[in-house]
C-alpha positions as CSV (number, residue, x, y, z in Angstrom):
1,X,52.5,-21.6,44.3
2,X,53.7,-25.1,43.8
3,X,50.5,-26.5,42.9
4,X,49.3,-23.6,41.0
5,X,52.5,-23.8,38.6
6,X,52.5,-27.4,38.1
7,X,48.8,-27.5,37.2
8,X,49.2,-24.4,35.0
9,X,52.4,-26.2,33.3
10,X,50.1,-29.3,32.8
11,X,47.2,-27.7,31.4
12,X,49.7,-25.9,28.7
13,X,48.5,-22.8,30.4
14,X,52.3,-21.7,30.5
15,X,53.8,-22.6,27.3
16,X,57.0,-22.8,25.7
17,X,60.4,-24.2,27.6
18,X,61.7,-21.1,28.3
19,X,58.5,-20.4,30.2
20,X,57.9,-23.5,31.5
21,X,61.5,-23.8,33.3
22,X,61.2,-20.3,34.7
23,X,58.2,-20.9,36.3
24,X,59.6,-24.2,37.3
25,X,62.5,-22.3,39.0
26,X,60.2,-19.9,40.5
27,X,58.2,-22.3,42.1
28,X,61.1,-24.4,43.8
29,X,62.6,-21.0,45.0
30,X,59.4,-20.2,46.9
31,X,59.5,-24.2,48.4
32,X,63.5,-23.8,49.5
33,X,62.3,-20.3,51.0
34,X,59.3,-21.8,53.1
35,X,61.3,-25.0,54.1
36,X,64.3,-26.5,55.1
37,X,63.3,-29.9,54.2
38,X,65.2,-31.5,51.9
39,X,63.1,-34.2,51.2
40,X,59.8,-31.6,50.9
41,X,62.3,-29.9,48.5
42,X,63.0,-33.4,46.5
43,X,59.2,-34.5,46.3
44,X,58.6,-30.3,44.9
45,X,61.3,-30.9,41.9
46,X,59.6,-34.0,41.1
47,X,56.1,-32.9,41.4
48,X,57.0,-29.9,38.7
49,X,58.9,-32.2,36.3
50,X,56.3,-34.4,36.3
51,X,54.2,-31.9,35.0
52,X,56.0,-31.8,31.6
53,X,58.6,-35.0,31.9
54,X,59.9,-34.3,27.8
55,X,60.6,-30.5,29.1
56,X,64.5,-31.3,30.0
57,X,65.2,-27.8,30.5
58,X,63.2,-27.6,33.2
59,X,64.6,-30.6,35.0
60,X,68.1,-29.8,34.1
61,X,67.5,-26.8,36.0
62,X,65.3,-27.7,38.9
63,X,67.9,-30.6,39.7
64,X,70.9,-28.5,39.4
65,X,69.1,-26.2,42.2
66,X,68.0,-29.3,44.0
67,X,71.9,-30.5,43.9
68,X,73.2,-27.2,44.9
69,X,70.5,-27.0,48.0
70,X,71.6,-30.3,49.3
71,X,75.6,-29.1,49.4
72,X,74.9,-25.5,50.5
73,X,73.1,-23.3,52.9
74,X,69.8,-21.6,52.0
75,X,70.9,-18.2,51.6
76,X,73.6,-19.5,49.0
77,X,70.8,-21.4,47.2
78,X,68.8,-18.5,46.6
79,X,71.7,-16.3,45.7
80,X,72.3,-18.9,43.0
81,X,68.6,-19.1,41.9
82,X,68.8,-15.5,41.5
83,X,72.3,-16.1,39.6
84,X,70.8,-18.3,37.2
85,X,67.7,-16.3,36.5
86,X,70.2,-13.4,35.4
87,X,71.8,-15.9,33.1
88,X,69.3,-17.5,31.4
89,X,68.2,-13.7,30.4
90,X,71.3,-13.3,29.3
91,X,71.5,-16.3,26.9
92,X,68.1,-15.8,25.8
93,X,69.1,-12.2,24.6
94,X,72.7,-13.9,23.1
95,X,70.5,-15.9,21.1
96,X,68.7,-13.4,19.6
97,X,71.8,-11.2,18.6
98,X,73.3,-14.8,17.2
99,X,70.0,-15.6,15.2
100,X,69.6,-12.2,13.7
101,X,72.6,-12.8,11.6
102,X,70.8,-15.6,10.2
103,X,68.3,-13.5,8.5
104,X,68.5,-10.5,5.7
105,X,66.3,-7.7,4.6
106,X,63.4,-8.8,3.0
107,X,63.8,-12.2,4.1
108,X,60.4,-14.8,4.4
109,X,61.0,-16.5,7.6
110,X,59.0,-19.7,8.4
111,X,58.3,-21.2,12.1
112,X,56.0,-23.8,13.1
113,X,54.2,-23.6,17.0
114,X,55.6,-21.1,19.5
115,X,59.3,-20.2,20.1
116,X,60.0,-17.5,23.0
117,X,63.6,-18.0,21.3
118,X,62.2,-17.8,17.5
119,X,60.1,-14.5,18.2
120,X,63.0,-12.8,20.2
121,X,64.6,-13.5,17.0
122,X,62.4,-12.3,14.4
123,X,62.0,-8.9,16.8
124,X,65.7,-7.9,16.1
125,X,65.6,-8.6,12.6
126,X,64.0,-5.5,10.5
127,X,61.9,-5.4,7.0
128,X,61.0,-9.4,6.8
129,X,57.9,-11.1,6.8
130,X,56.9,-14.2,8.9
131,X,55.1,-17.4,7.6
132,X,53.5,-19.3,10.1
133,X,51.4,-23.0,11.1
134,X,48.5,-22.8,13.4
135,X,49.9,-25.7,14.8
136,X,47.1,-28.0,15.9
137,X,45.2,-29.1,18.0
138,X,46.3,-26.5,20.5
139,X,46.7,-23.7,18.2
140,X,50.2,-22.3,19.7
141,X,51.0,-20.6,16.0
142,X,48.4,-18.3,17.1
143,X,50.3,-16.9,20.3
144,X,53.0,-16.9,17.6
145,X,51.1,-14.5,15.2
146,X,49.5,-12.5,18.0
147,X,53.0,-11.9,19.7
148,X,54.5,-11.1,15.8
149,X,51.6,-8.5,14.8
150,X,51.7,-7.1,18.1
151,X,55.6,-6.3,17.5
152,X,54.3,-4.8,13.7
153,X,56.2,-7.7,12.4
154,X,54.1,-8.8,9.1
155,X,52.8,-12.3,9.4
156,X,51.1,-14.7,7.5
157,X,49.3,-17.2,9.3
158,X,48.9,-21.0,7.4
159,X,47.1,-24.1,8.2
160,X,49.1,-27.4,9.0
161,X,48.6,-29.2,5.9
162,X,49.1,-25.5,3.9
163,X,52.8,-25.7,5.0
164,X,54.4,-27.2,1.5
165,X,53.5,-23.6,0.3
166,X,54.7,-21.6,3.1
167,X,58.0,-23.1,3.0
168,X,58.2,-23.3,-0.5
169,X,58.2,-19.5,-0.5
170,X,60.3,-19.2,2.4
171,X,63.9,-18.0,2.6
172,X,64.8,-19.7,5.9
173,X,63.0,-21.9,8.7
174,X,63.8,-21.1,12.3
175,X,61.9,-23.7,15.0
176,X,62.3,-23.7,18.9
177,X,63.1,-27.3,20.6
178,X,61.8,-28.9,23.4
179,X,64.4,-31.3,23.8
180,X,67.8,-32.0,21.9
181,X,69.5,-35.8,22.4
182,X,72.7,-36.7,21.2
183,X,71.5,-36.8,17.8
184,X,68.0,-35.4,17.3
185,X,65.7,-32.7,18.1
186,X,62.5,-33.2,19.4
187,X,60.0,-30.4,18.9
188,X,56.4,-30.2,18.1
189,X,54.4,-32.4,16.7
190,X,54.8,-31.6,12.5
191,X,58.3,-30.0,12.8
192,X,60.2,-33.2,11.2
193,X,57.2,-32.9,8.2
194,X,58.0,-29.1,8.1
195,X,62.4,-29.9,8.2
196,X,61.9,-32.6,5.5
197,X,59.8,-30.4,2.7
198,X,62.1,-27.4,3.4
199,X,65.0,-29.8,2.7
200,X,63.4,-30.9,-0.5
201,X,63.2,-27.0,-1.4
202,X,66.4,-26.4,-0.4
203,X,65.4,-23.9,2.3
204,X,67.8,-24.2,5.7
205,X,66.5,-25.0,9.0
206,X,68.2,-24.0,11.9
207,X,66.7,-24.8,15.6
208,X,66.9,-22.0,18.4
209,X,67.7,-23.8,21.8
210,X,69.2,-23.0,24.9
211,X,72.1,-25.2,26.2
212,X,70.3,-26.7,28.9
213,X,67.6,-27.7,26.9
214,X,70.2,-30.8,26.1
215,X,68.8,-34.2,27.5
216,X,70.9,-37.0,27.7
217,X,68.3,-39.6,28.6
218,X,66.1,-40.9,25.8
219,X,63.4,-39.7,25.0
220,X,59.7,-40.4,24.3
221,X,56.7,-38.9,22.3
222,X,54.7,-37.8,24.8
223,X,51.0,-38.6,23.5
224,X,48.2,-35.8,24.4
225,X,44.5,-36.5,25.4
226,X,42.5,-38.0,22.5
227,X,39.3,-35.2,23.2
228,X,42.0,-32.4,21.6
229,X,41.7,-33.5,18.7
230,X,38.2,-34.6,18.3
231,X,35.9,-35.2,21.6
232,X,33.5,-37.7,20.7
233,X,34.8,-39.7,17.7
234,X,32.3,-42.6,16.4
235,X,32.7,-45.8,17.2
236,X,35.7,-47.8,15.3
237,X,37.5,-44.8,15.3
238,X,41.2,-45.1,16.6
239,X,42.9,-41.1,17.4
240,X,46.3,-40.8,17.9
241,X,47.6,-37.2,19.5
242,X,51.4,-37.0,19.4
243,X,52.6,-33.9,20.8
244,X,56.5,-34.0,19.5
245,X,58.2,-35.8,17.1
246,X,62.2,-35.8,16.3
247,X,63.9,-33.7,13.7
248,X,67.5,-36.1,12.7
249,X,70.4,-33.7,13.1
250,X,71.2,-34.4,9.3
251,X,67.9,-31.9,8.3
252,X,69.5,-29.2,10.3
253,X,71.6,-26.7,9.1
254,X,73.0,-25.3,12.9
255,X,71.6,-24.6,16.5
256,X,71.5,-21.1,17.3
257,X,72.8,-21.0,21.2
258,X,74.5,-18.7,23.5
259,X,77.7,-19.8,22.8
260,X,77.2,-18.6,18.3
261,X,75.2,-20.3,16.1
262,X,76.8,-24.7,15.9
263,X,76.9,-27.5,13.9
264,X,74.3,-30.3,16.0
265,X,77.3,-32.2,17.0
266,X,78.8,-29.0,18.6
267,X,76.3,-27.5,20.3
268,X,76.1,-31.5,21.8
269,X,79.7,-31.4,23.0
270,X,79.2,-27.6,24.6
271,X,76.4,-28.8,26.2
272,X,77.7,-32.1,27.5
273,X,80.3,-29.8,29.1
274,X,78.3,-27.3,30.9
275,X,76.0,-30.4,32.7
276,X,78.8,-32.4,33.3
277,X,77.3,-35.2,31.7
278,X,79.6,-38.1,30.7
């Protein structure tokens, strides 16, 4: 199961962060069952984090379980795994009643890539239409649309470089994040392009995260395989794949969370509080 997850996290065949750190958790909860090795338990939360390193929800989780292994017994872990599995339902589900609010009848709503957070949104909300970007070169905005039309929720579904238009005709733009720092957001690649023309339209962006997907480290622009985008390109020709860029926390409007919907700086202090970091 180990493997299996960490080569389906690599291969994008599990997407989102939500996703991606529950499978995460999964996997280490079948290692701390099969072993009582803590150093086989170490080398598993490294081998999963190194599957997506700019996923820090899934690291803030695996080494909170890794931390809580080495200071208690087995049966106690797991207990806690199970514990935290409960929670994280629970936020996810707070932060769809908190986004929800956010949106009115008859509202466009734009997104960009694939949010499990953004579409548990948009399912509460009724009578609004969805813009979205097919978000290349891995196409996610197409889960997105799939997962919208297959909840009747009418969507539109936009090219990359079609965006200016979507948003222009858009009443609010709700994105997912990968990773939030003490003063950016890092999400997919086009998401500071998307934050910047809605800004210039006067359309409010607001980002729907998790608490642990904070990240105190810095952080890099992880760069994807050059044969996405274009498999054999002629000679003299340079591709560049970036997979995330950051969004400053000046071009967002609030972070829908468990604890409400916060002001960047906010949501940075709450989290900071619940990871205990300094």
């Amino acid at each position: 199961m180990l493997h299996e997850t960490h080569r389906k996290i690599k291969r994008l065949k599990i997407q989102g962060a939500e996703n991606i750190s529950t499978a995460g958790i999964l996997a280490l909860e079948y290692v701390i069952k099969k072993s009582h090795s803590f150093t086989e338990i170490e080398n598993a939360t490294k081998k999963l984090i190194s599957a997506r390193p700019t996923e820090p929800q899934l690291e803030n989780y695996l080494y909170y379980i890794t931390k809580f292994r080495k200071e208690h017994t087995q049966i106690e872990t797991l207990k806690e795994i199970k514990r935290l599995l409960k929670e994280k339902k629970e936020a996810h589900k707070k932060i769809m009643e908190h986004g929800k609010k956010l949106i009115e009848k008859n509202d466009i709503v734009f997104t960009h890539c694939h949010s499990s957070n953004v579409i548990g949104v948009l399912k509460k909300c009724k009578k609004i239409k969805v813009y979205n970007t097919e978000t290349r070169p891995r196409y996610q905005g197409r889960k997105t649309a799939k997962e919208l039309a297959k909840a009747r929720i009418p969507v539109t579904h936009f090219i990359d470089s079609a965006a200016r238009i979507a948003i222009k005709e858009s009443d609010i733009v709700l994105l997912g994040a990968d990773s939030i720092t003490y003063n950016k957001v890092y999400n997919k690649i086009g998401s500071e392009l998307m934050a910047l023309t809605a800004k210039n339209y006067k359309v409010p962006v607001y980002i729907c995260a998790s608490l642990w997907k904070f990240n105190p480290h810095r952080e890099t622009i992880e760069e994807r395989p050059i044969k996405e985008v274009w498999k054999n390109p002629p000679k003299g020709v340079k591709v560049k794949n970036y997979a995330f860029e950051k969004i400053n926390f000046s071009l967002i409007k609030g972070i829908v969370c468990e604890e409400g919907i916060l002001k960047p700086k906010k949501f940075v202090k709450k989290a900071r509080k619940l990871l205990n970091v300094l």
